[in-house]
TIMAR-613371 format. One record per residue (C-alpha): x, y negated, z; residue number from 1; residue in three letters. Coordinates in steps of 0.25 Angstrom, whole numbers, plus 2048, in hexadecimal, padded with zeros to 3 digits. Layout:
// residues N
- X Y Z NUM ala
...
//
This chain:
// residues 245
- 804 80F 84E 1 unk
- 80E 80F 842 2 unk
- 807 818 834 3 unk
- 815 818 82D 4 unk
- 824 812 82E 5 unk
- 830 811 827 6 unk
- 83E 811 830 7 unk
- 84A 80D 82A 8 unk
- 846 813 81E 9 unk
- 850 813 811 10 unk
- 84D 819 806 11 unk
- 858 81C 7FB 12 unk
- 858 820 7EB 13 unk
- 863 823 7E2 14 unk
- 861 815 7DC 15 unk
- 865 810 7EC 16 unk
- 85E 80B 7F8 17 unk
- 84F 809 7F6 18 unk
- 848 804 805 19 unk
- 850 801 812 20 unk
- 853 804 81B 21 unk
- 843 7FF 81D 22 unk
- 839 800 828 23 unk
- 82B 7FF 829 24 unk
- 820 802 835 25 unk
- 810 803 830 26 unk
- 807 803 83C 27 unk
- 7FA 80A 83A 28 unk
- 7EF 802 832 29 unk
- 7F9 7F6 82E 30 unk
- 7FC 7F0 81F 31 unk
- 80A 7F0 81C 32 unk
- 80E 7E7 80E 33 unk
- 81D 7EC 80B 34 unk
- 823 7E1 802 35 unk
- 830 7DE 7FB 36 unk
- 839 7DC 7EE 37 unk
- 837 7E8 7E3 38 unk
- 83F 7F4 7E5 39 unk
- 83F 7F1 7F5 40 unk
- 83C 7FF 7F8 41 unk
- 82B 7FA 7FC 42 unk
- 826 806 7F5 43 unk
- 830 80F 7F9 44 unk
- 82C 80B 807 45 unk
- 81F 810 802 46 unk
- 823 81D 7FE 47 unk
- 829 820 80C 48 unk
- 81D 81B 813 49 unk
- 814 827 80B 50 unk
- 81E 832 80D 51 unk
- 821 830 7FC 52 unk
- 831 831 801 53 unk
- 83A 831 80B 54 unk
- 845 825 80F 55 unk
- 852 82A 80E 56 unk
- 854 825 81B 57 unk
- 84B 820 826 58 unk
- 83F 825 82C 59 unk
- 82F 824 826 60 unk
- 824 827 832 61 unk
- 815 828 82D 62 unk
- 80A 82B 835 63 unk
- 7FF 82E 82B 64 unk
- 7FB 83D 826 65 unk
- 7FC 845 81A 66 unk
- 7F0 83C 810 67 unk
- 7F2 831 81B 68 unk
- 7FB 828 811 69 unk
- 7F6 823 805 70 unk
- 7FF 81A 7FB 71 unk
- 7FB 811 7EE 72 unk
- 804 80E 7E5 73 unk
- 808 804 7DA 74 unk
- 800 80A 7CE 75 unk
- 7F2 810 7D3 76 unk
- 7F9 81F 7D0 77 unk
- 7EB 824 7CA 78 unk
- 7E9 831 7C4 79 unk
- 7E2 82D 7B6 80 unk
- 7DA 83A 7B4 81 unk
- 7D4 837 7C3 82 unk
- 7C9 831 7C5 83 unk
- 7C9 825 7D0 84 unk
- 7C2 830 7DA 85 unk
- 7CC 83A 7D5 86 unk
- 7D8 831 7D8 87 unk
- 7D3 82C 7E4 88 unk
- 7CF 83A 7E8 89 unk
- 7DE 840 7E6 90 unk
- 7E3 83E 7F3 91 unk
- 7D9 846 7F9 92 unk
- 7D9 850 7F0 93 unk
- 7E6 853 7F2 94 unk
- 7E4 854 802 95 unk
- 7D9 85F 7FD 96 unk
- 7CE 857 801 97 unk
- 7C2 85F 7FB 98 unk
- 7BE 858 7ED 99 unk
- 7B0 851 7F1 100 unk
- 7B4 84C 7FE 101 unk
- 7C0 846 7F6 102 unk
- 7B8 83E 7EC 103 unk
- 7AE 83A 7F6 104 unk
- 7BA 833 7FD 105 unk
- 7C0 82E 7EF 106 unk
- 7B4 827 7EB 107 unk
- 7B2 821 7FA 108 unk
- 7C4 81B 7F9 109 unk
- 7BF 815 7E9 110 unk
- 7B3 80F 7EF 111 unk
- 7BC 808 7FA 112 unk
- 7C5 803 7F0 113 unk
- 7B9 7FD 7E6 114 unk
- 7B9 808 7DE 115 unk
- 7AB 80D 7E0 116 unk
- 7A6 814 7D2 117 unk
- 7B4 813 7CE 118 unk
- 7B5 822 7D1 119 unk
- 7B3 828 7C4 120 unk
- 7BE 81D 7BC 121 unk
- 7CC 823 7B8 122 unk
- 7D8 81A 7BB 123 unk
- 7D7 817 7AC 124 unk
- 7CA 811 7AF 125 unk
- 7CF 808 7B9 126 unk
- 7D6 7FA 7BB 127 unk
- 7E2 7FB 7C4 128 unk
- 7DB 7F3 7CF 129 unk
- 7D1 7FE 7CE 130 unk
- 7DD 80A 7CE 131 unk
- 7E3 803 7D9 132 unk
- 7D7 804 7E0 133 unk
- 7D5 815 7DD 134 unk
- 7E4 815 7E3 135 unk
- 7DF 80D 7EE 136 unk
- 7D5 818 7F0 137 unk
- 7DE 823 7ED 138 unk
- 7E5 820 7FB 139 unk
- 7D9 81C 802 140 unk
- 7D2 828 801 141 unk
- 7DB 830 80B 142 unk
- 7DA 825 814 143 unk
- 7E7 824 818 144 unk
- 7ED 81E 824 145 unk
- 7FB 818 81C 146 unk
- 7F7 811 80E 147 unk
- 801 80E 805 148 unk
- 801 803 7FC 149 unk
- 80D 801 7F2 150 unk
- 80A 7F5 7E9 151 unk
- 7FB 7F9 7E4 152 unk
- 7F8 7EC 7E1 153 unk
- 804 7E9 7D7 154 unk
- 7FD 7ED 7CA 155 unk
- 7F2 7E5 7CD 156 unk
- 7EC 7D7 7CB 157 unk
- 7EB 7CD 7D5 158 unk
- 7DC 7CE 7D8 159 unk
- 7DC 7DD 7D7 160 unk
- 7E9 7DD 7E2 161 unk
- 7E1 7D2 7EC 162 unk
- 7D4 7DB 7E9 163 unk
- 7DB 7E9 7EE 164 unk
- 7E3 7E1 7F9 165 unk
- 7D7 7DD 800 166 unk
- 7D0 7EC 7FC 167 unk
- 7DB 7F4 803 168 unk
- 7DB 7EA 80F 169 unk
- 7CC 7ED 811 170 unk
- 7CE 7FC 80F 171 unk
- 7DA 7F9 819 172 unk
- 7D0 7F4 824 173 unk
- 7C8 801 823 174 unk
- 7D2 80B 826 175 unk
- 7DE 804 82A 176 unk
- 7E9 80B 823 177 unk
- 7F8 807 824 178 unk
- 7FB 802 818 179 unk
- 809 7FD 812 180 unk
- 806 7F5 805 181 unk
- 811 7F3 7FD 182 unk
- 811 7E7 7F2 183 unk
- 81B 7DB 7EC 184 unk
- 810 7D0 7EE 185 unk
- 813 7C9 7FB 186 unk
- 804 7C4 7FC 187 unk
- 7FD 7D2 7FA 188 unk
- 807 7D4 806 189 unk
- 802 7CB 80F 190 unk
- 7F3 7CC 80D 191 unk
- 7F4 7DC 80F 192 unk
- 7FD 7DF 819 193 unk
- 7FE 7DA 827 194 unk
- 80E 7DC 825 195 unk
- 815 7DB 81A 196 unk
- 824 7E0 81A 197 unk
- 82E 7DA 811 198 unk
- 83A 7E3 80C 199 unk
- 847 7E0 804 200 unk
- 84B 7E1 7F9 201 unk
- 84E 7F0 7F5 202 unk
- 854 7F7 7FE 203 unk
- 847 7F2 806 204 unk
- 848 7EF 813 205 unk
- 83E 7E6 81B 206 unk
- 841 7D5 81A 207 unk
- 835 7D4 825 208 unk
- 827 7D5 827 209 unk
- 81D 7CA 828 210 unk
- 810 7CD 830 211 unk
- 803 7C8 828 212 unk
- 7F9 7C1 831 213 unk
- 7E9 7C4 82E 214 unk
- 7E0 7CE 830 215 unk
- 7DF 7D8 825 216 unk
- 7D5 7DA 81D 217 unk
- 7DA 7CC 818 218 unk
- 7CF 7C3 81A 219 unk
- 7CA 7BB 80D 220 unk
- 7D4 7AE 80A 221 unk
- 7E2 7B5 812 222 unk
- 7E9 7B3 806 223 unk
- 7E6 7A4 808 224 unk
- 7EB 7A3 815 225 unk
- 7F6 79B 819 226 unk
- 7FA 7A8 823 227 unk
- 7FA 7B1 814 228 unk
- 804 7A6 80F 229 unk
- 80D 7A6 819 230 unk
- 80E 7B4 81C 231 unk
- 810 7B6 80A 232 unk
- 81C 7AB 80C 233 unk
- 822 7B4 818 234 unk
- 823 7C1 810 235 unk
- 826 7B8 804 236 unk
- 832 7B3 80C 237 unk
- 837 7C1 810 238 unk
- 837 7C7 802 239 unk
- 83F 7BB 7FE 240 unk
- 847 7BF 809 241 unk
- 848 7CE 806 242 unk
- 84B 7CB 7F6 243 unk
- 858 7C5 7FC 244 unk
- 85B 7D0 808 245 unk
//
């Protein structure tokens, strides 16, 4: 069953063509990782899939309800006068969830990201693995069937980015969202996804797509498999080719 799909989109902005015409088909509980040169049009193809804006031309098809699509973003977006329960609450306050019930289930999505007796901290308070990881709960908390990911991990360091990869995929494993992840490092890519779509350069259209084999959850050594390497030099090779299309 396909959650969400972009056909033949193009989207348009004064300065010029921005994405396509670019296609894209999500199937229900599959990881997506969307890559391609800066300025390709990847997080504009995120803004389409959460209904942020609409193509100028083309059609975008999602099956998840109102609160069933959750998107993280660059920066952790935090309000710094909430607390982490606060800000991991909002969503829920805002579909009138009664207050108690909203904590409860804030302080239940913290503890699923690490963050348990974190609740109290403001985003002041925090390190940005640790605000990534109240953003992280922020969309959780609705458990939503289409998750969003548009480079989370960019700010971050190396062992806080291979931390939170293997923390979403076990999150992943428990209620098997669709989840597009978006991000410019090609071995992120591989080890999250199970396809990974290569676009041009802008306007964005797609070069191709390589397949990733492995169970995810990745089991512990992937990376050092020789399955991982080749599957990096493959989307390696179509970004080459896309800087040149």
């Amino acid at each position: 069953m396909t959650t969400a799909a972009l056909t033949d989109v193009e989207v348009d902005y004064p300065r010029g063509p921005a994405l396509g015409p670019f296609g894209l088909a999500l199937a229900a509980g599959e990881i997506v990782a969307l890559v391609g040169p800066s300025g390709c049009g990847k997080s504009t193809a995120m803004r389409l899939l959460a209904g942020l804006e609409a193509p100028t031309r083309g059609e975008v098809s999602r099956t998840p309800g109102r609160g069933e699509t959750a998107v993280v973003f660059q920066a952790p977006t935090l309000a710094p006068w909430r607390t982490a329960r606060a800000n991991a609450a909002l969503p829920l306050e805002l579909a009138g969830v009664d207050g108690s019930e909203a904590r409860a289930r804030a302080d239940a999505a913290l503890a699923r990201v690490g963050l348990k007796g974190a609740e109290a901290a403001r985003p002041a308070q925090l390190s940005g693995g640790m605000a990534m990881r109240v953003s992280l709960a922020r969309a959780l908390v609705t458990n939503p069937k289409l998750l969003l990911l548009d480079e989370p991990f960019a700010a971050l360091d190396e062992i806080t980015r291979r931390a939170l990869a293997d923390d979403i995929l076990a999150l992943w494993a428990e209620t098997r969202p669709a989840i597009v992840f978006v991000t410019h490092n090609v071995e992120e890519a591989v080890y999250m996804a199970s396809r990974v779509v290569v676009m041009s350069k802008g306007p964005g259209r797609t070069v191709g797509e390589v397949a990733v084999e492995g169970a995810l959850p990745r089991a512990p050594g992937f990376r050092t498999t020789q399955a991982f390497r080749a599957q990096v030099e493959a989307v390696s090779a179509l970004l080459v080719k896309g800087m040149a299309a």
